[in-house]
DOMAR-512507 format. One record per atom (N, C-alpha, C): y, x, z; residue in three letters. Coordinates in pm, whole numbers, padded with zeros to 5 digits, always signed. Atoms other than C-alpha are relative to their C-alpha. Example, Ala and Ser with C-alpha at 12.3 -4.5 7.8 and 13.67 -1.06 7.14 Angstrom:
<recs>
-00119+00089+00000ALA
-00450+01230+00780ALA
+00120+00090+00000ALA
-00119-00082-00006SER
-00106+01367+00714SER
+00109-00077+00073SER
</recs>
This chain:
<recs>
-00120+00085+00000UNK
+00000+00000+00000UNK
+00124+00088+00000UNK
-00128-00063-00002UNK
+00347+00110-00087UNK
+00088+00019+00104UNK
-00050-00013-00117UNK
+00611+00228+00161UNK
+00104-00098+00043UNK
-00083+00131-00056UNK
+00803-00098+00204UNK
-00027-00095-00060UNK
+00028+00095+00005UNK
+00827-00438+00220UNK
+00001-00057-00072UNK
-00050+00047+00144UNK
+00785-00547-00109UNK
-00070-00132+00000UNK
+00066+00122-00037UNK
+00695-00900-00207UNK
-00169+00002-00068UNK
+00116+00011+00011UNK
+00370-00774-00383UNK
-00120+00040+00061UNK
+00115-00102-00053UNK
+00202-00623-00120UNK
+00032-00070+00139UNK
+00023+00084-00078UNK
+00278-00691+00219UNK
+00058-00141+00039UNK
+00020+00167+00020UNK
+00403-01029+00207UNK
-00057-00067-00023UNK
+00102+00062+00057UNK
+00169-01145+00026UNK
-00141+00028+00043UNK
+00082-00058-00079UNK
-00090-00974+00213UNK
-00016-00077+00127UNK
-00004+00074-00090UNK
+00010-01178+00496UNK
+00107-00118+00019UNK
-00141+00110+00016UNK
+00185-01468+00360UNK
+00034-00123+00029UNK
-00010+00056-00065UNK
+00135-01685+00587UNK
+00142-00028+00043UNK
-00141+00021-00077UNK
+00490-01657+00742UNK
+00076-00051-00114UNK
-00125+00023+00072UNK
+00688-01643+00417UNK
-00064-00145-00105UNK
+00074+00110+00043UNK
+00479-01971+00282UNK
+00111-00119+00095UNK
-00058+00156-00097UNK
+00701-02177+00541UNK
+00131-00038-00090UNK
-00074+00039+00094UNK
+00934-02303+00309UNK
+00158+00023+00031UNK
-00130+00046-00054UNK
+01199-02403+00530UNK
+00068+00157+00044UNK
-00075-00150-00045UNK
+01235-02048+00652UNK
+00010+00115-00124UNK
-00014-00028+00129UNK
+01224-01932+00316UNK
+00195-00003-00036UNK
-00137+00062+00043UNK
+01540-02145+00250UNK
+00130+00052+00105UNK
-00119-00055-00124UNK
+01723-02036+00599UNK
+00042+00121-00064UNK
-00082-00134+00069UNK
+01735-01658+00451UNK
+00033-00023-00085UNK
-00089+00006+00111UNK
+01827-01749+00134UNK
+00166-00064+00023UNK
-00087+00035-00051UNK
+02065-01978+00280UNK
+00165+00050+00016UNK
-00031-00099-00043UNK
+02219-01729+00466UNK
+00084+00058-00119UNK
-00044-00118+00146UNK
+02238-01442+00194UNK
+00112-00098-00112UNK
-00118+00052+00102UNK
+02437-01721-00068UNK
+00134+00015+00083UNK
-00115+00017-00061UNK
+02686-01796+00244UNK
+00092+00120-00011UNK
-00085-00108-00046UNK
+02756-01434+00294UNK
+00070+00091-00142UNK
-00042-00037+00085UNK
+02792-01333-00032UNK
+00109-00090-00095UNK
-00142+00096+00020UNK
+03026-01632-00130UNK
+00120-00001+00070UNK
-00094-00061-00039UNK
+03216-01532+00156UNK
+00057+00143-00028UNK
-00042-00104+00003UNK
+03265-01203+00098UNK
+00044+00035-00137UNK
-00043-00003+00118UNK
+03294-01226-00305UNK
+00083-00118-00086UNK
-00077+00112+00016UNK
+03447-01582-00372UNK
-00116-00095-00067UNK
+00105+00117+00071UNK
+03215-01906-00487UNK
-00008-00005-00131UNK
+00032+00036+00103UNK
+03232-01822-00817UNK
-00134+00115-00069UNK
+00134-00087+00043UNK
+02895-01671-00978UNK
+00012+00099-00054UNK
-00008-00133+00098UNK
+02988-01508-01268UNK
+00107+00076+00018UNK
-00069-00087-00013UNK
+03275-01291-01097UNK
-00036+00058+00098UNK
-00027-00021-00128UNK
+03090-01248-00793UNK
-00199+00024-00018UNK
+00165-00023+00046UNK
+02696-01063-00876UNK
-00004-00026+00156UNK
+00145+00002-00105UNK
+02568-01060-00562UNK
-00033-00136+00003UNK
-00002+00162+00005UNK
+02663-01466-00534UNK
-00120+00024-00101UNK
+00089+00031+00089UNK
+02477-01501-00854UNK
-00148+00057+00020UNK
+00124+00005+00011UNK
+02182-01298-00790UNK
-00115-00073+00141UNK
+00038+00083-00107UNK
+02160-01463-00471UNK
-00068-00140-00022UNK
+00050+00098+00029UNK
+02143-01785-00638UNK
-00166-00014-00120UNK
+00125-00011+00127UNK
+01881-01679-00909UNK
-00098+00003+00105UNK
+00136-00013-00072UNK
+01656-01595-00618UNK
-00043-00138+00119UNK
+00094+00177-00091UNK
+01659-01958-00429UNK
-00019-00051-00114UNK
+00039+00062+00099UNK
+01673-02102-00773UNK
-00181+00011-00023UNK
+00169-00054+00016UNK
+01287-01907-00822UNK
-00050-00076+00113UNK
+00050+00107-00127UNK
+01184-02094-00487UNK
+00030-00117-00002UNK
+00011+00178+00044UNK
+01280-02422-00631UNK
+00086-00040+00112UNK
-00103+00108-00065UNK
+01565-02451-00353UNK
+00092-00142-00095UNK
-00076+00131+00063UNK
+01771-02822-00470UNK
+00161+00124-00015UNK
-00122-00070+00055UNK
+02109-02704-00635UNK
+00090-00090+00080UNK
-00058+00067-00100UNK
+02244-02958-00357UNK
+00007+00111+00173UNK
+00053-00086-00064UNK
+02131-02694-00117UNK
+00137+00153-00002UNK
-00076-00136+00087UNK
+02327-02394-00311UNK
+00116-00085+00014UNK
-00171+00044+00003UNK
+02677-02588-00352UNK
-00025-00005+00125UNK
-00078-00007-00124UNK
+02675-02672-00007UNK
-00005+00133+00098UNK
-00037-00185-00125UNK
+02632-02329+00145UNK
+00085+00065-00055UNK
-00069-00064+00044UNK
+02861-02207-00115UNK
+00178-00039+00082UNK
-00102+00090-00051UNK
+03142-02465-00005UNK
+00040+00028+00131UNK
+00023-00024-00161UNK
+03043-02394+00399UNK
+00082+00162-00031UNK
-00064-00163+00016UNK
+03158-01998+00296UNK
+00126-00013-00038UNK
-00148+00029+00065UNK
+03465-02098+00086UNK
+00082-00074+00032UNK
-00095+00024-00044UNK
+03626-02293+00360UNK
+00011-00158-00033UNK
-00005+00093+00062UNK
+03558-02634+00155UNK
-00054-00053+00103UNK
+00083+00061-00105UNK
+03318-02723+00459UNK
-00042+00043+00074UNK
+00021-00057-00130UNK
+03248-02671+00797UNK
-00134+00105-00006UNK
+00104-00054+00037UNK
+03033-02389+00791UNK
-00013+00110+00133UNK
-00016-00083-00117UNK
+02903-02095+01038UNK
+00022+00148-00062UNK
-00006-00174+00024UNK
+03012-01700+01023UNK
-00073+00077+00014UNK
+00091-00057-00070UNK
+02757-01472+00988UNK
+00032+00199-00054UNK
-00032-00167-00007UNK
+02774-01087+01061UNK
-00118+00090-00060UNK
+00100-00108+00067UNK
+02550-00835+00856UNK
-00009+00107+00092UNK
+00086-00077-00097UNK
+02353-00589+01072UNK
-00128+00073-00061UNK
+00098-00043+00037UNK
+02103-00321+01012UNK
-00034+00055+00121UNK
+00081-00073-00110UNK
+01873-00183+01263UNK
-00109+00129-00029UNK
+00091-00078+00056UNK
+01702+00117+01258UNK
-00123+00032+00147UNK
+00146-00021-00121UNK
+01368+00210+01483UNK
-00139+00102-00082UNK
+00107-00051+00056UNK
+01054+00368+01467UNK
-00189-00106+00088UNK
+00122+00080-00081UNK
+00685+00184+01498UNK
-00127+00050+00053UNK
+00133-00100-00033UNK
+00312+00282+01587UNK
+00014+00073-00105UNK
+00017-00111+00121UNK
+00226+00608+01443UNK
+00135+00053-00067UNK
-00083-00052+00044UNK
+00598+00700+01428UNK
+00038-00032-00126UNK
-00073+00052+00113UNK
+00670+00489+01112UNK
+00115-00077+00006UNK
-00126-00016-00014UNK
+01022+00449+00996UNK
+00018-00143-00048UNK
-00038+00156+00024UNK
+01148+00074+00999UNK
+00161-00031-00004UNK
-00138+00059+00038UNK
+01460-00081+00853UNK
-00003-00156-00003UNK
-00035+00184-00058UNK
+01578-00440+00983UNK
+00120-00042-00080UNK
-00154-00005+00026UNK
+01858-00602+00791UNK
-00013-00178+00029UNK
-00063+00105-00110UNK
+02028-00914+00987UNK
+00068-00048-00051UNK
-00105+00080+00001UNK
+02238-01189+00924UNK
+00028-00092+00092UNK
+00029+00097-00134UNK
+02342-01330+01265UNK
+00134-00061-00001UNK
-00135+00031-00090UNK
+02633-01530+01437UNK
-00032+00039+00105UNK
-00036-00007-00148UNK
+02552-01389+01767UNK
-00098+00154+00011UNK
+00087-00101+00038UNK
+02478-01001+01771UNK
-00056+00031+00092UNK
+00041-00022-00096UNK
+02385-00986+02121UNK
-00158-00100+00020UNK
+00108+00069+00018UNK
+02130-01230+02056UNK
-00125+00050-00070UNK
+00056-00026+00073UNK
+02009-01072+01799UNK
-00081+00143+00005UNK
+00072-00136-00052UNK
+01933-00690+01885UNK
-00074-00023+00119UNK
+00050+00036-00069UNK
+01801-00837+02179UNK
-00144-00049-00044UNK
+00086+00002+00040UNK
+01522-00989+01994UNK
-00063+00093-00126UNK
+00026-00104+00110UNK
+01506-00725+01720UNK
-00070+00114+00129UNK
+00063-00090-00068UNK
+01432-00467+02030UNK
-00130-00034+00079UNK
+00100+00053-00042UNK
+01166-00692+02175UNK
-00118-00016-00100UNK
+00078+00015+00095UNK
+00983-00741+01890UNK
-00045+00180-00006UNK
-00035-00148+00018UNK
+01003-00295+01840UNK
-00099+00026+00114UNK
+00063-00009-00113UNK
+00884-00274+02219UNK
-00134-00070+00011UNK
+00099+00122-00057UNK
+00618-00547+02252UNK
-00116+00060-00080UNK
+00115+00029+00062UNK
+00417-00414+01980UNK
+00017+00240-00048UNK
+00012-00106+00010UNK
+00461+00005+02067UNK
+00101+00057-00112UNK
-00095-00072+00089UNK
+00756+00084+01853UNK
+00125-00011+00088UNK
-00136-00029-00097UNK
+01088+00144+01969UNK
+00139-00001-00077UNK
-00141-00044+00020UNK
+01502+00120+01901UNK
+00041+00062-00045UNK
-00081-00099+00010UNK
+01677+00397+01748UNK
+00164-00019+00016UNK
-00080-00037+00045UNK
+01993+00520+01670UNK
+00039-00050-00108UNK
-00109-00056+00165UNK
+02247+00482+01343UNK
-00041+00066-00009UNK
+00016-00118+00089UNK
+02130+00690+01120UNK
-00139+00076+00044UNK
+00145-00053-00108UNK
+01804+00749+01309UNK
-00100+00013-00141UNK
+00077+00011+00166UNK
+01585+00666+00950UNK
+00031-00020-00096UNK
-00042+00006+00156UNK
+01802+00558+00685UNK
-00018+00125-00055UNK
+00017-00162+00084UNK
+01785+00939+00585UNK
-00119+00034-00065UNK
+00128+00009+00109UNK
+01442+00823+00470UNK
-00018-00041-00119UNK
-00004+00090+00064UNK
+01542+00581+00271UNK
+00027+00023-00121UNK
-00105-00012+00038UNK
+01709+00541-00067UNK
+00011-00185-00048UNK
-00045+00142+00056UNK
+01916+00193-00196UNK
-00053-00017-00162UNK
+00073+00010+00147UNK
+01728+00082-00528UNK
+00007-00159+00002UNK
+00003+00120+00025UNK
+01732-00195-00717UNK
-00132-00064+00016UNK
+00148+00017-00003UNK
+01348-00395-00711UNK
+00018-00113-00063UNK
+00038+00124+00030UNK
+01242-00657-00948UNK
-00146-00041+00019UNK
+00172+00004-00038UNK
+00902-00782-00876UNK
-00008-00170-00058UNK
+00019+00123-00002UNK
+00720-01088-01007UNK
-00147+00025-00050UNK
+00088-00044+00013UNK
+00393-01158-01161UNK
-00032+00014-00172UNK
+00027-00067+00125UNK
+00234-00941-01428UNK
-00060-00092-00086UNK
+00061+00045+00091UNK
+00039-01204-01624UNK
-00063+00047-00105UNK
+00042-00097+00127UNK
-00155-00960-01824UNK
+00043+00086-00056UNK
-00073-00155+00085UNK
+00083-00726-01895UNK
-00009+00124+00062UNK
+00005-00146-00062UNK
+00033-00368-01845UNK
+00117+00024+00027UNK
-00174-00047-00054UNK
+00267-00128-01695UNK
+00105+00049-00146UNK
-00026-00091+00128UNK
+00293+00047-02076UNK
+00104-00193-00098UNK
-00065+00134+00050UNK
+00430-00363-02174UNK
+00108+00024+00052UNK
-00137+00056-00060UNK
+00675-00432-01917UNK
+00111+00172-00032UNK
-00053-00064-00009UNK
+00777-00059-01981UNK
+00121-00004-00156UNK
-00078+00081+00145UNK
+00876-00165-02374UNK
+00110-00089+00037UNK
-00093+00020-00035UNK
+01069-00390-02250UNK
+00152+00002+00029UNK
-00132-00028-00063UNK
+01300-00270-01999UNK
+00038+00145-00014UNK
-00036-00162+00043UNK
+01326+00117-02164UNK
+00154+00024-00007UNK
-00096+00006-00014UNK
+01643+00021-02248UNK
+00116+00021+00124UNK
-00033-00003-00189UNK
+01775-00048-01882UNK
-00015+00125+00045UNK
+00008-00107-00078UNK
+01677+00302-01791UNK
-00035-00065+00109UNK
+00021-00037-00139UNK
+01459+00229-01512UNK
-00038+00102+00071UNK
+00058-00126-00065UNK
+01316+00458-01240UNK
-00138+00000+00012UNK
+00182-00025-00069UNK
+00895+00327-01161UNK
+00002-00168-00069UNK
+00090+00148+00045UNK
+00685+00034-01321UNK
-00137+00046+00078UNK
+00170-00055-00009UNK
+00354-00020-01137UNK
-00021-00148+00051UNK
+00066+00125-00006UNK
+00134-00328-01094UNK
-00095-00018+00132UNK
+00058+00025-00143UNK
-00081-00416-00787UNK
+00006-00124+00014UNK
+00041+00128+00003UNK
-00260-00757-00750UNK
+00093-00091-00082UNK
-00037+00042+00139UNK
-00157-00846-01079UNK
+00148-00033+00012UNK
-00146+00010-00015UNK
+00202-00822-00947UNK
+00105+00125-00049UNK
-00093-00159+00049UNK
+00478-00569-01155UNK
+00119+00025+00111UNK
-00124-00026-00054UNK
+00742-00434-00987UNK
+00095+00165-00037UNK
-00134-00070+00048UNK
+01071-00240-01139UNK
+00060+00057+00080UNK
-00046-00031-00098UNK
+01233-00007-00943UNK
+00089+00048-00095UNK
-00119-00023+00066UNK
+01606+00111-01083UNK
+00105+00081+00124UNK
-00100-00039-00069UNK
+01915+00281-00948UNK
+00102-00128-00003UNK
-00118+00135+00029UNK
+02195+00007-00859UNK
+00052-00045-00056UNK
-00049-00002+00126UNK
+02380+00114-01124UNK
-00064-00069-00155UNK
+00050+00045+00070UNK
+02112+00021-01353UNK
-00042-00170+00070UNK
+00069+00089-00069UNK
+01996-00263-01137UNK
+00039-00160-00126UNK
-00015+00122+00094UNK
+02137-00571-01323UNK
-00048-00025-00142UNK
+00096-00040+00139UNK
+02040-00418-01677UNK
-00105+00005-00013UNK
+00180-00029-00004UNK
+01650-00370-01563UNK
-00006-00192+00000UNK
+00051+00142-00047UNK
+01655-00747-01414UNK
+00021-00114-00123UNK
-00014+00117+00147UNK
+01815-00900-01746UNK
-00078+00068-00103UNK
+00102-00042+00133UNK
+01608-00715-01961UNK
-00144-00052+00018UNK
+00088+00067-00019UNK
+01323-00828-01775UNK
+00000-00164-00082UNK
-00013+00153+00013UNK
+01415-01192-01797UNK
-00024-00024-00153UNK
+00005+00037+00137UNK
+01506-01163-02188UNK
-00136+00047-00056UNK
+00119-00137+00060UNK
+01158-00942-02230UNK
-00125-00173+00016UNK
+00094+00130+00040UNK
+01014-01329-02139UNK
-00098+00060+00162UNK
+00117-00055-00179UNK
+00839-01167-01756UNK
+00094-00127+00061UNK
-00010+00105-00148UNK
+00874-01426-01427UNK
+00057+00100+00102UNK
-00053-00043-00192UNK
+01109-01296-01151UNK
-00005-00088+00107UNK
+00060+00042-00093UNK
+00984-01372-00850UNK
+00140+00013+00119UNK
-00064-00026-00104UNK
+01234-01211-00655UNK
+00075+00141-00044UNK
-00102-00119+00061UNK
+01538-00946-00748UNK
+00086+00065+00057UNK
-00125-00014-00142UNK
+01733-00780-00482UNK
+00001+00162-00018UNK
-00013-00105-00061UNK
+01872-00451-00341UNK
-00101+00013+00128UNK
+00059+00006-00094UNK
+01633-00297-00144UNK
-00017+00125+00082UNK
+00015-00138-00018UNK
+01562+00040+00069UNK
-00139+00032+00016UNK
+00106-00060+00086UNK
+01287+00236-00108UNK
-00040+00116+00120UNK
-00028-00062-00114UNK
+01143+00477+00134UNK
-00015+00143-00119UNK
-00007-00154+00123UNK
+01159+00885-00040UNK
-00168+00017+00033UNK
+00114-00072+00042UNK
+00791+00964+00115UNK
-00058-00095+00128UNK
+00038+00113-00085UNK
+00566+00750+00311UNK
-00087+00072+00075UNK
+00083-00060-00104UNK
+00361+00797+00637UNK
-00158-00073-00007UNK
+00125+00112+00016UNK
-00023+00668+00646UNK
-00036-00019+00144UNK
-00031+00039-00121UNK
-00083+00465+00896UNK
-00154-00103-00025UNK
+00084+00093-00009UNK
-00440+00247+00989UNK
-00092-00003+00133UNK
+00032+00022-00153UNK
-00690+00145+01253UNK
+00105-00076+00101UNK
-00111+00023-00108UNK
-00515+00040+01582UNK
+00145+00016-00048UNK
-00162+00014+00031UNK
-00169+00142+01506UNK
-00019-00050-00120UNK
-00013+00100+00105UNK
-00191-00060+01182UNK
+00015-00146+00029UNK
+00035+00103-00088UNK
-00319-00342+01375UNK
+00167-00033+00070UNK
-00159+00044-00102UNK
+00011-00330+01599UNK
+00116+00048-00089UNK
-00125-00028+00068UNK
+00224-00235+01324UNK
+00007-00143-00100UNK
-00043+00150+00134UNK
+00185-00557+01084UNK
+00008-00095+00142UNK
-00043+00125-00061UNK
+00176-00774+01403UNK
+00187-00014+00054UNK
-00101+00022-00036UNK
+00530-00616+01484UNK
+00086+00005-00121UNK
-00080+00043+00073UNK
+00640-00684+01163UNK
-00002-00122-00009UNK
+00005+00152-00028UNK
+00534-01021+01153UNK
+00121-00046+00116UNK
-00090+00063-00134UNK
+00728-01082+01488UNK
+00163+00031-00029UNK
-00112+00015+00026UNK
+01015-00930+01333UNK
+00083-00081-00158UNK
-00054+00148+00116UNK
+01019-01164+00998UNK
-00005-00124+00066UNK
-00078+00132-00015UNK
+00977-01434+01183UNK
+00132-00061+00114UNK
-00131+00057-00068UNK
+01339-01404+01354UNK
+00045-00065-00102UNK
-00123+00110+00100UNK
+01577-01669+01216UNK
+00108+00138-00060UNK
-00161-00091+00033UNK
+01855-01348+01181UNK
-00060+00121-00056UNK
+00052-00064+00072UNK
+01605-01155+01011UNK
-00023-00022-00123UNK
+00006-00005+00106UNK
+01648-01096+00667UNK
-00098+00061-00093UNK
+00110-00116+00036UNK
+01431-00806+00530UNK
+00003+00116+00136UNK
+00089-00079-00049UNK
+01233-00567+00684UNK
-00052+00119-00117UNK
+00023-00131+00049UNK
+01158-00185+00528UNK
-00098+00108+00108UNK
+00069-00112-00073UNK
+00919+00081+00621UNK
-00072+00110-00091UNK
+00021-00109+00029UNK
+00772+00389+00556UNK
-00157+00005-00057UNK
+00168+00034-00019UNK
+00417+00276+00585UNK
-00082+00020-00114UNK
+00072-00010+00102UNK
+00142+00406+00360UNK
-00112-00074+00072UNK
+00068+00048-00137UNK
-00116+00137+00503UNK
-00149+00053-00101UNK
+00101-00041+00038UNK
-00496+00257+00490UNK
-00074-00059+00038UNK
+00059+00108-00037UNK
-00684-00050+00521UNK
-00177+00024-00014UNK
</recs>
């Protein structure tokens, strides 16, 4: 398994949690509000808005759903403020975990972000404690339907990406930011299914990790997707099942 949380591997691996619909819709939710606040309600001047919306659109959120969280951000309707947060820590077996947050209440929130860390043999850090593992990449992921990696690579050649590779018949695109929008529309026009299209942090080299500390490392990820003010989750994890 790859070194983060991608949606073709462990999510889906244990997708039980992200199967709940409704909590599906809360992060997406979320992510439109904050990016309509912070870029203005209109789509096409405002990418993150838009790719925000492409990715509840893929989950079949109602477009009743999307206007009104846009509206709640832009002041049109009573809406709530929420603060962006990253957390950094380390879990069993010293693997490097990245939390990213969208809360109204941050005391609430590191509070259960460090409980979750503790409860299951991992621990808190510092700023800057693991991002130095990391790097910011674009990720498209959806599913391969028969296409090799040497297909989807035709494709999106153009785009200049950085990695095509497949895993339970799922592709996933990895890009620099810069390229990021160019890989994801080339996909789309290339006729592939995005599943899911975001900024994500890629880890540079991964740790292997199984047995026992595996065991207590997916249950303390689990515990930390299913906070409400948990957005994504990143790690280092090479898992050896």
């Amino acid at each position: 398994m790859s070194g983060h949380s991608k949606w073709s591997t462990i999510k889906r691996k244990k997708g039980a949690l992200d199967a709940k619909r409704g909590k599906i819709f809360t992060k997406l939710i979320k992510e439109i509000t904050v990016a309509a606040k912070t870029g203005g309600g209109d789509p096409a001047a405002n990418p993150r808005l838009r790719l925000a919306i492409d990715n509840a659109k893929s989950q079949n959120m109602p477009n009743d759903n999307i206007e009104r969280a846009i509206k709640k951000a832009t002041g049109e309707q009573d809406g709530v403020n929420y603060t962006e947060l990253k957390y950094e820590g380390y879990g069993p077996a010293g693997i490097a975990v990245l939390v990213e947050c969208l809360t109204d209440n941050k005391n609430r929130t590191v509070a259960e972000v460090r409980h979750a860390f503790t409860k299951h043999g991992g621990s808190l850090g510092e700023n800057g404690s693991v991002a130095w593992m990391f790097e910011h990449k674009g990720v498209v992921v959806g599913p391969a339907n028969g296409k090799t990696e040497d297909d989807i690579l035709e494709m999106v050649l153009d785009a200049d990406p950085d990695d095509i590779s497949i895993e339970d018949n799922f592709y996933e695109i990895t890009s620099s930011i810069e390229n990021f929008e160019a890989v994801r529309k080339a996909a789309v026009d290339g006729g592939l299914e995005v599943e899911n299209a975001s900024l994500q942090w890629v880890a540079k080299n991964t740790t292997e990790i199984s047995g026992e500390n595996l065991e207590k490392f997916m249950k303390m990820i689990d515990m930390l997707e299913d906070l409400d003010d948990v957005q994504n989750v990143y790690s280092n994890a090479d898992i050896q099942e």
